[in-house]
C-alpha positions as CSV (number, residue, x, y, z in Angstrom):
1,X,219.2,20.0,-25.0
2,X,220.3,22.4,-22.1
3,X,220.4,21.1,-18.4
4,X,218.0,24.0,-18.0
5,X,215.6,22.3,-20.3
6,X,215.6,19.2,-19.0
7,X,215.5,20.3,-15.6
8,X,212.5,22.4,-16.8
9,X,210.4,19.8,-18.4
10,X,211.1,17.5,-15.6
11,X,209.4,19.8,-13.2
12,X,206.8,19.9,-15.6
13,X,206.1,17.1,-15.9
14,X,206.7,16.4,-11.6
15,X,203.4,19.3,-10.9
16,X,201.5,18.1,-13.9
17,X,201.3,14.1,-12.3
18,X,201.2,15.9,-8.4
19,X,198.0,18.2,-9.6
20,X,196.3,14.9,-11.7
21,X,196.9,12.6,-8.6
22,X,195.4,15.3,-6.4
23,X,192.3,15.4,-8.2
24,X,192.0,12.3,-9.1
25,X,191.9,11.3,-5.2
26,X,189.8,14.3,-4.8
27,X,187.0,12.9,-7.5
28,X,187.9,9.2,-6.0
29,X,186.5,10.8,-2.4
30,X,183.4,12.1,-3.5
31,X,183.0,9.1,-5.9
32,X,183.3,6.6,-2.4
33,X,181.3,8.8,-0.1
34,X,179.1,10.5,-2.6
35,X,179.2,13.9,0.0
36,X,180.6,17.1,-0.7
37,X,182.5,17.1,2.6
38,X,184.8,14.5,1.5
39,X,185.4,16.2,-1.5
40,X,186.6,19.4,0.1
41,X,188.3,17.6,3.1
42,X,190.6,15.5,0.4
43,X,190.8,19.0,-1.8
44,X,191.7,21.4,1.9
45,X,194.3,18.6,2.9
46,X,195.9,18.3,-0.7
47,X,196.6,22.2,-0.7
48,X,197.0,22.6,3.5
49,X,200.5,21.5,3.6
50,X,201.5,23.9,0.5
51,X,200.7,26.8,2.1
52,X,202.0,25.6,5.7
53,X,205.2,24.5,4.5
54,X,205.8,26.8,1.4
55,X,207.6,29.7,3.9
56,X,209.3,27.3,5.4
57,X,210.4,25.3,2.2
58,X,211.5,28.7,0.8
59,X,214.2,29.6,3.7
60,X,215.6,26.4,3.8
61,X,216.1,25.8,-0.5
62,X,218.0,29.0,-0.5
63,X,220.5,27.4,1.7
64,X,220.7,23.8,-0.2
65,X,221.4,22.7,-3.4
66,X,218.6,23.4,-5.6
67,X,218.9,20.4,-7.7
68,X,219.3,18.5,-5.4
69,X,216.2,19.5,-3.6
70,X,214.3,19.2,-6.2
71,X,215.5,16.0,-7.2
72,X,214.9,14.8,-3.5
73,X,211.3,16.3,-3.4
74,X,210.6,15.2,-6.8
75,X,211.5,11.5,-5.3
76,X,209.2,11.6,-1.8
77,X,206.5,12.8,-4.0
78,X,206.7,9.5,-6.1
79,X,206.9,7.5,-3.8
80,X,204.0,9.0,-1.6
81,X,201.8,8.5,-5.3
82,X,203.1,4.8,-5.2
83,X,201.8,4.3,-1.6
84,X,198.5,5.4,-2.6
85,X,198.6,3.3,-5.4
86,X,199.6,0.5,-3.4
87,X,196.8,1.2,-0.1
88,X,194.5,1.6,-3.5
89,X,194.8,-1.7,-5.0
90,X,194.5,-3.5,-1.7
91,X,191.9,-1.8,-0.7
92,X,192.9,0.3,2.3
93,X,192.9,3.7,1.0
């Protein structure tokens, strides 16, 4: 297997758990409050920081190491999931 490959299905993986953790915190919202504007509060604020930060994010990859950043992103992104696990099970979130 290439390093391509594996670099590949890792991101793959990565935006496939980011987009189910999104909408499964999206459905969680509306499932609490039962209102729509909870739902699309949760849904604007998941996607809100993508388009913010996605210009930004671009300029500064090109001048880092793309593995690297990715690995790093990758990482924060777990560990942000793990936190809402964690308010989740003890009942804060």
């Amino acid at each position: 297997m290439t390093a391509f490959t594996i670099v590949w299905f890792g991101q793959v993986v990565s935006l496939v758990g980011t987009a189910m953790s999104g909408f499964a915190l999206t459905l969680w919202a509306y499932r609490t409050t039962g209102l729509a504007t909870a739902l699309s509060m949760v849904a604007f604020f998941n996607f809100a920081p993508m388009i913010v930060m996605s210009p930004i994010a671009g300029v500064l990859v090109d001048r880092w190491n793309r593995k690297w950043t990715m690995a790093l992103s990758d990482l924060a992104s777990a560990m942000m999931t793990l936190v809402v696990l964690v308010l989740f099970l003890t009942g804060h979130l």
